[in-house]
N, C-alpha and C positions, 0 to 999 in steps of 0.2 A: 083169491086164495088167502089163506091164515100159513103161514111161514114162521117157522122157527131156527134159527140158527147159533148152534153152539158152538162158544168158543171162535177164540180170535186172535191170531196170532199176528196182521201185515197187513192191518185193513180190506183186507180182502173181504167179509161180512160186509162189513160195512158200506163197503163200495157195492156191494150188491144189491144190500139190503136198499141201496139208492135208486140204482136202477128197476129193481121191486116194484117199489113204491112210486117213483113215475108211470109205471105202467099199472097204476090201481092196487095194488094188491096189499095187504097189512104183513109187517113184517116186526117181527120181533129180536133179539139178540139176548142173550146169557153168556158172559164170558166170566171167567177169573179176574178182567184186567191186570194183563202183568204190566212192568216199567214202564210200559211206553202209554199205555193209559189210555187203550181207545175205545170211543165211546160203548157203552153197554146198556141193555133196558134194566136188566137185572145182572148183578155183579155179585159172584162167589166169591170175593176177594176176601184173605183170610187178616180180616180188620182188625181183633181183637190179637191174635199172636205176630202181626207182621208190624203196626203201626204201634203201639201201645210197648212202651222199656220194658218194663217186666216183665209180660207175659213172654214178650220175648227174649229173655235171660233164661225163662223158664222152660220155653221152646227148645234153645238151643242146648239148655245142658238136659234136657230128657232124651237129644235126638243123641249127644255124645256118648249116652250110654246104651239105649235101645236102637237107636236109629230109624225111629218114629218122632216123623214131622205133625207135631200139634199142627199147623199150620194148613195141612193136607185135608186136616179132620174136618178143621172148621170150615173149608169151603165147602166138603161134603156137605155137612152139616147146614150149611145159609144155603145149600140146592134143594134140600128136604125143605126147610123153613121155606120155600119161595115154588114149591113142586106142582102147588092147585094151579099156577099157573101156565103150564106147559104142559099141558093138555087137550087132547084134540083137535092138532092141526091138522091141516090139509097136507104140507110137507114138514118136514125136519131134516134139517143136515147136519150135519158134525165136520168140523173145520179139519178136522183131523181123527188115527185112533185112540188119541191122548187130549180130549177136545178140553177138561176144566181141570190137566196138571193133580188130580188128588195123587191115588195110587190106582195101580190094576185093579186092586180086588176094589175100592172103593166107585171106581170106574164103571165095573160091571154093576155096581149098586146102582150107580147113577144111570146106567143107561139102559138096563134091565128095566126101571119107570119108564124113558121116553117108549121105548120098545111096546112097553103093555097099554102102553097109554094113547100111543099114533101109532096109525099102520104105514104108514110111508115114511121112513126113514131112512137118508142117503149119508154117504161118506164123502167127502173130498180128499183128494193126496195132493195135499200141497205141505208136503213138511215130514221129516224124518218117519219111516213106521214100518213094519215088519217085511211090506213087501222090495222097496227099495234096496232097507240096510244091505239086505239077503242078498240082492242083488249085487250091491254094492262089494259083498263078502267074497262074492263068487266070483270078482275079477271082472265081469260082462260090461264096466264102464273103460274108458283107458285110461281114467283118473275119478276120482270122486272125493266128496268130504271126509270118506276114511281114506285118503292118500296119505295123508302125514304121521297117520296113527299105522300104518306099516313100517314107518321109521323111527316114531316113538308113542308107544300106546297109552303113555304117561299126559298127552299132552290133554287139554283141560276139556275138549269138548267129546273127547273119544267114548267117554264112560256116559255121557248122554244121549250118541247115536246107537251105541250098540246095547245100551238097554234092552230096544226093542228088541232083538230078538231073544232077549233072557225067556226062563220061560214063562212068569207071569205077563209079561209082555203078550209073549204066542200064544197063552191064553184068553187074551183081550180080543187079540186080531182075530182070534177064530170065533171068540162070539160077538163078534160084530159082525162077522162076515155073512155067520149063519143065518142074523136079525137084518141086513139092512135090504133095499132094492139092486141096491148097484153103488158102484165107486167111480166116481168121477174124478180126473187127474187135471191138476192146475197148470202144468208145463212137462216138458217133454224129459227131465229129471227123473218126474215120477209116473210118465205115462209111459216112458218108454221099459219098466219094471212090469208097469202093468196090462201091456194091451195083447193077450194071448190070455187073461185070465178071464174065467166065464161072468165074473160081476162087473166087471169093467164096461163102462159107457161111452168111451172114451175121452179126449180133452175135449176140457172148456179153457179157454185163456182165462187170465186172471180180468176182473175188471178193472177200468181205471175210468174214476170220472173227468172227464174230458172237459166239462165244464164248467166243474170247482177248479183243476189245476191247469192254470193257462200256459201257453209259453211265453217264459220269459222274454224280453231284449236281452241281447247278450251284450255282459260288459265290454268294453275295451279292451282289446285284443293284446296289447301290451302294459305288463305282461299277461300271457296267458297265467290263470289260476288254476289250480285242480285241487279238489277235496276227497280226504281219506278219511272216510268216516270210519272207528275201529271201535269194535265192540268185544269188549277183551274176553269175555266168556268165551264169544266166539273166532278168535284170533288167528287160528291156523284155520277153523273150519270156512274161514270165508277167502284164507290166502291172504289177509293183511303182511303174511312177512314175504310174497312172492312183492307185492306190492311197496314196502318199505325198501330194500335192497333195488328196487328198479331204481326207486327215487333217488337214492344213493347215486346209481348209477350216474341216473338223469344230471346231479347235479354238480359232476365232475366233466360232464361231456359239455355243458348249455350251461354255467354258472348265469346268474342272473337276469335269466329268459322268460323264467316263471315263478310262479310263488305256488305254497303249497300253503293249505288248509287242513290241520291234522284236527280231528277232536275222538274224543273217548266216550261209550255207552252213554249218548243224550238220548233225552227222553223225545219221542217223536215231532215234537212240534218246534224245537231249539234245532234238532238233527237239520231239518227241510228248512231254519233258517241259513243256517249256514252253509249247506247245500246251493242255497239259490243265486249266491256270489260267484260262483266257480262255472267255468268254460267247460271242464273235465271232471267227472266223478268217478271213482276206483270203487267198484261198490262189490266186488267178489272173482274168486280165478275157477275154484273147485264143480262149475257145472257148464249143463252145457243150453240151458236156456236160462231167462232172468225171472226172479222174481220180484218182490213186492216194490222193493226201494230201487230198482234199478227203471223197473216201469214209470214210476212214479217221475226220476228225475228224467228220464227220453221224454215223457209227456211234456214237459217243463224247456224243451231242448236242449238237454244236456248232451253231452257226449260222455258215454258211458261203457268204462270197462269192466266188462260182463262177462256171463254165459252165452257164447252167440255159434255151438258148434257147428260144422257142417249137417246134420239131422236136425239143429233148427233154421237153416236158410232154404233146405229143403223142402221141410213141414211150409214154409210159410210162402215158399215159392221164389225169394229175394231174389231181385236183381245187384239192388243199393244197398252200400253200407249203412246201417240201421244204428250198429253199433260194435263196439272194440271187442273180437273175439278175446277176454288175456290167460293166456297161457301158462300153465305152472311153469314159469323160465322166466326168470329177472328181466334176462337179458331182451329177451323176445319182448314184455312189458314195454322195455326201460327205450328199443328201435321206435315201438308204434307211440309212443309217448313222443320222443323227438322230431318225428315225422311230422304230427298234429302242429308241434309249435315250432318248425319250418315252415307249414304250407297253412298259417290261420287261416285260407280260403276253404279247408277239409272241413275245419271243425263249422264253419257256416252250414257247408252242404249236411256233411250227417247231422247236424240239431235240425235240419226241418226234415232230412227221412226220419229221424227219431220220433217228432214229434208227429208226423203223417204216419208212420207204422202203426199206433200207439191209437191216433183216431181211427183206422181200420180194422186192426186187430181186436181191440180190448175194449172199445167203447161201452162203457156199462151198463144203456140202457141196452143194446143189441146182446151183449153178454148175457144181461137178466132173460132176455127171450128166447137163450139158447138155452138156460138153464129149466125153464119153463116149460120147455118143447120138450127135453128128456126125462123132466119128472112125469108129466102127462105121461106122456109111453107107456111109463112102466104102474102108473095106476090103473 
């Protein structure tokens, strides 16, 4: 099969597109590349107003006064220059309902082509979008990444979740829904939004390749390490300050027990270095399954405080600790944190369930052949 995959937000294409391609098939990608810079066949990135000083002076005082991002245009624009090529595959997916970041109405431009152009094109939910936020609005989680925006709607990531359901937004979601086969959900964040809806396929786990990312040795146990990786756009949205006041806690109760690894929005390949030093990763509070980076570092045997709610040890059947359900509660954080570095025999046993979850679950070429199985279906 001929494969196309738009947009990329967590390696998640990519890891597919691996699996794909071990089981024969050609596979392609078209992303924007944002910061973190992962690989792309074709890249909408908006070169001329994001890399280039002036055009970007110029970018930013058009957008102070109109609030039109030059920048928006021109990825549109390098999707059109690069358009003969995405056409007539056998599937097409979109990473998301926002898969290349322009705007709504330019969105529908760009996907209005894939649309007229292949008849089989799918959605994935793996990432903020009309049917979740809604969800999320309606109270039906018992915490979510708009928790912190009910106590201040000022904070930075809240005017990016709730876009979606603006109304150009509901306008995207409802012509993509009318245009695609079905939606397929990456975790149970956005499956569990979605699985009463009639396009829904249900979950595919995210892939993770198993055998680019090995497990580690784990360092010397004293001290234990743990890494806070903080990406400040996304700062409440991931629960980095549920996570910083635990440390606090941590480091009044256990002075000189542990070390802590803090770093600030690295770009993906600096991130998983410094990552790969630490016993313990704090990678998000606000869900209740993991995604991209949390996968990533369980495969690795990390021990990782995550999404791990009662509805995902259930989905997945768990006996074993996989990994740190952490809780919006410092306090609650800052117990399971000291626990790990009283009993370093814990953090052994969950790095190899982590790492054995991670080959069972998500293995990416088994992944590819799920995803394989339910395009067929519906052609």
């Amino acid at each position: 099969m001929r494969i196309l995959l738009v947009g990329e937000y967590s390696n998640f294409h990519n890891s597919l597109k691996e699996g794909l391609i071990t089981l024969g098939h050609q596979v392609v990608i078209c992303s924007d590349n944002d910061f973190k810079n992962y690989p792309a066949d074709y890249s909408t990135f908006a070169r001329w107003f994001k890399t280039y000083f002036f055009l970007n002076l110029i970018r930013q005082f058009i957008f102070k006064i109109t609030k039109v991002d030059l920048a928006q245009w021109e990825a549109a624009l390098r999707f059109f220059l690069l358009k003969k090529h995405f056409k007539n595959f056998d599937v097409v997916q979109l990473v998301n309902e926002y898969p290349l970041q322009t705007t709504p109405y330019l969105e529908i431009k760009i996907l209005s082509f894939l649309f007229k152009n292949n008849k089989n094109v799918f959605l994935a939910s793996c990432g903020d979008d009309y049917p979740s936020v809604t969800y999320m609005l309606n109270g039906d989680f018992k915490y979510s990444v708009l928790t912190p925006c009910l106590q201040d709607p000022n904070k930075t990531h809240c005017q990016y979740t709730l876009r979606y359901v603006a109304p150009a937004f509901k306008k995207l979601h409802d012509f993509i829904y009318q245009n695609i086969k079905g939606v397929i959900a990456g975790d149970l964040d956005y499956y569990i939004p979605l699985k009463n809806h009639p396009k829904c396929l249900g979950l595919i786990p995210y892939p993770i390749n198993v055998d680019k990312i090995k497990p580690l040795v784990l360092p010397p146990l004293e001290p234990v390490v743990i890494f806070h990786g903080i990406n400040r756009v996304n700062y409440y949205k991931k629960g980095n300050n549920y996570f910083e006041k635990a440390l606090l806690i941590l480091e009044e109760r256990l002075p000189n027990r542990f070390k802590i690894i803090t770093t600030e929005s690295l770009p993906y390949q600096e991130y998983i270095h410094q990552f790969n030093q630490a016993h313990i990763v704090l990678d998000q509070v606000l869900s209740y399954d993991q995604g991209y980076n949390a996968l990533e570092a369980m495969a690795k045997g990390k021990v990782v405080f995550t999404g791990a709610e009662t509805e995902f040890l259930t989905h997945y059947h768990l006996t074993e600790i996989v990994c740190i359900n952490a809780l919006p509660d410092p306090e609650s954080i800052a117990n399971e944190l000291a626990f790990l570095i009283k009993n370093p025999q814990e953090i052994i046993k969950i790095s190899q369930n982590a790492r054995a979850f991670v080959e069972k679950e998500h293995h990416y070429v088994k992944i590819a052949e799920r995803y394989l199985r339910v395009w067929r279906n519906q052609t």
